[in-house]
C-alpha positions in Angstrom: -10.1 27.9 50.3 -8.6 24.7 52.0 -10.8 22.5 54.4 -8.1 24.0 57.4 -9.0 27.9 56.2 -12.5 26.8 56.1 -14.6 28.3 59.8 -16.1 25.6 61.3 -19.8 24.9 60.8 -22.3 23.4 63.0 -21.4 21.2 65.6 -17.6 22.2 65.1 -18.6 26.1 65.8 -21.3 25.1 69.0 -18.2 22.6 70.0 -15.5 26.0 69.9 -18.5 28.2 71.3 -18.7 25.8 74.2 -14.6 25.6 74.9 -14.8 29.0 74.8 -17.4 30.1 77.1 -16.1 26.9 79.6 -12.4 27.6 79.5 -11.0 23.8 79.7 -13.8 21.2 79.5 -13.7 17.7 78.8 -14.7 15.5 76.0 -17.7 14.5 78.6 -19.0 17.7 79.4 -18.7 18.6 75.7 -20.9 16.1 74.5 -23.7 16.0 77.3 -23.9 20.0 76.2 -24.3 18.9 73.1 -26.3 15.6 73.3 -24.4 13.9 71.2 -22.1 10.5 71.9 -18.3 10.8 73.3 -16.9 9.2 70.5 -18.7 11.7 67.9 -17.9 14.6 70.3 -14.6 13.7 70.4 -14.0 13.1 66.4 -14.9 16.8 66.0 -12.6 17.4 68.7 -9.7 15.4 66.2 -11.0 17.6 63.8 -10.4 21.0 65.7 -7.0 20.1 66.9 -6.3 18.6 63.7 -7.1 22.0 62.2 -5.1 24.0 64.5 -8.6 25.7 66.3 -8.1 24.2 70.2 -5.3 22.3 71.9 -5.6 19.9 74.4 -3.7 18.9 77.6 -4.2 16.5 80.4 -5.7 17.2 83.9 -6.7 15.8 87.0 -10.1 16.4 87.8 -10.2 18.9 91.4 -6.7 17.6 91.4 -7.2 13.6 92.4 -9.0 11.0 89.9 -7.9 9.6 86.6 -6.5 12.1 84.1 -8.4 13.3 81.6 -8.1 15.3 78.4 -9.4 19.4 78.4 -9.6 21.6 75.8 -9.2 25.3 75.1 -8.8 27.5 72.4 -5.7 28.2 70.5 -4.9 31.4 69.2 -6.0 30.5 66.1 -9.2 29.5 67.8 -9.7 32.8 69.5 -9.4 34.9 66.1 -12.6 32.9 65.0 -14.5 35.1 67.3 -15.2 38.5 67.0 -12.7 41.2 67.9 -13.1 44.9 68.8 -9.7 46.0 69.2 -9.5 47.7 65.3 -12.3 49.2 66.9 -10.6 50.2 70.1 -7.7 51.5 68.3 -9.4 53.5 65.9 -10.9 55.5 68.6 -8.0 55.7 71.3 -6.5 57.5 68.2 -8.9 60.2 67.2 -9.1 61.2 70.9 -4.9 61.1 70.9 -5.6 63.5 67.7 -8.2 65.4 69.1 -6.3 66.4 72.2 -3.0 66.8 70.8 -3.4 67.7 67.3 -3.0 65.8 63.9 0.7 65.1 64.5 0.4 63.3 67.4 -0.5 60.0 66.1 2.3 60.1 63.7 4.7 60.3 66.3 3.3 57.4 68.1 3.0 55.3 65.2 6.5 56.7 64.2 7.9 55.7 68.0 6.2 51.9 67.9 7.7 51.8 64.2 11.2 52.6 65.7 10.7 49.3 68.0 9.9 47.4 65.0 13.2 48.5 63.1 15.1 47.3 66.2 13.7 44.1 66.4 13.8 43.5 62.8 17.1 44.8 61.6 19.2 41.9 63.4 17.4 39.6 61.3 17.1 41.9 57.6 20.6 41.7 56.9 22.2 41.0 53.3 21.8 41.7 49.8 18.7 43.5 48.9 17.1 40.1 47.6 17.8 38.6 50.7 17.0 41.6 52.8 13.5 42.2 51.2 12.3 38.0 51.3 13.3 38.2 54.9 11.2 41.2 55.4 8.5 39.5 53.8 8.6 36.2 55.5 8.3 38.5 59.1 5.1 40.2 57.5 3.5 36.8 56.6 4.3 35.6 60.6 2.4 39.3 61.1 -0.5 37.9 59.1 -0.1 40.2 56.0 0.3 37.5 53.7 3.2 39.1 52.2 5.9 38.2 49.5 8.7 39.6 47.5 9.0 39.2 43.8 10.9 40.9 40.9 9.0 41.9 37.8 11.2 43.4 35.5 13.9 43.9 37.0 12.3 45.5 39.5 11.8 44.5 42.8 8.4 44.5 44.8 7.1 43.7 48.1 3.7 42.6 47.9 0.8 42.5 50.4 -2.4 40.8 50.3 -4.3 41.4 53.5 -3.9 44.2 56.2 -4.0 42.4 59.6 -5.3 46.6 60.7 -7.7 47.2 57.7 -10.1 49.4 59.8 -7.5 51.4 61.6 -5.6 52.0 58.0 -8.8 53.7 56.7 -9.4 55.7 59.5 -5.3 56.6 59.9 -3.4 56.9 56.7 -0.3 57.7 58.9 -0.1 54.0 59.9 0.5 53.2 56.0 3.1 56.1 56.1 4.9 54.9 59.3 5.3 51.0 57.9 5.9 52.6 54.7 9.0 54.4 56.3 9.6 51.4 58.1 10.4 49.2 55.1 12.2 52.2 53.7 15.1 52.4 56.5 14.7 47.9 57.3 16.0 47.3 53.5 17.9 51.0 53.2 16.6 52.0 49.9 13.6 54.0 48.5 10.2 52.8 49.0 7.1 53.7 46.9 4.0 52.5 47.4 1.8 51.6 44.8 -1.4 50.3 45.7 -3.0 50.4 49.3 -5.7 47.8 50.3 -6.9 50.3 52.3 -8.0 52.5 49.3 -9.9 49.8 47.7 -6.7 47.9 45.7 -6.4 43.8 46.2 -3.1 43.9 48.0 -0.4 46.7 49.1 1.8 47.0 46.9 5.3 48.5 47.0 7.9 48.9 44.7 11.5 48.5 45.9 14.8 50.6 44.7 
């Protein structure tokens, strides 16, 4: 794992804790919280930026006085902390399904899919090469850590991590909507191999 995938430790995570629960304070405020120096609070502040966890901007304090720098969390930052909305999700759908029967959430999924397709197929255009890396460099921006590759002959698409890992436990028809998904974005057959979500290393598909 590199030093920028590494979550930060100690003073860097009370630092992030501290931006976070304070929306924009400055390199000051910071380090009186932390009784630590400016200059040390504001290395680790280097550090953060420099690691893509808070940005910085400039500020007046109450609007008058000499600028100085504040801090908040990027959105990088924020996916440090804890999250509920797999959660959330997960149980917004079971009551969908309990209401309006096992079909509904397909459709859904199968309707937010549709949205997908028309914001993606502008872009997927092209040979099937060039049509499936394409695909796979919008996945990656999705955080599935995707990629295409040929074996073979034979062309895959390849997933490492499922950005919705809880919800594609509880709701194989979100595997079977993006599944469809991929299927009509490149316009040939789609079988899916492997499914992180049943245990396997990375979702894999095979293409044509």
């Amino acid at each position: 794992m590199s030093a920028q995938n590494t979550p930060p430790q100690g003073t860097k995570a009370r630092l992030l804790e501290l931006v976070k629960r304070h929306g924009a304070p400055t390199v000051q405020a910071l380090a009186q919280e932390l009784d630590i120096s400016v200059p040390a609070a504001r290395k680790h502040l280097c550090d953060l930026q420099e690691s893509g966890l808070i940005t910085a901007r400039t500020e007046k304090p109450g609007g008058r006085g000499r600028p100085q720098h504040v801090y908040a969390l990027s959105e990088r930052g924020e996916s440090t902390f804890p999250k509920s909305y797999a959660t959330l999700c997960s149980d917004v759908f079971r009551h969908i399904e309990q209401l309006f029967g096992d079909g509904a959430v397909l459709q859904i999924l199968d309707a937010r899919q549709a949205e997908l397709h028309h914001r993606l197929s502008a872009a997927v255009q092209g040979e099937l090469p060039e049509r499936l890396e394409t695909l796979a460099l919008k996945l990656r921006e999705a955080g599935y850590a995707a990629e295409a590759l040929q074996e073979d002959g034979v062309w895959y698409l390849v997933e490492r991590n499922c950005p919705a890992l809880k919800v594609a436990r509880d709701f194989s028809q979100l595997c079977q909507s993006e599944q469809k998904l991929y299927a009509d974005l490149l316009g040939v057959p789609v079988v899916r191999e492997s499914r992180i979500a049943c245990g396997a290393p990375e979702c894999r598909y095979r293409v044509g």
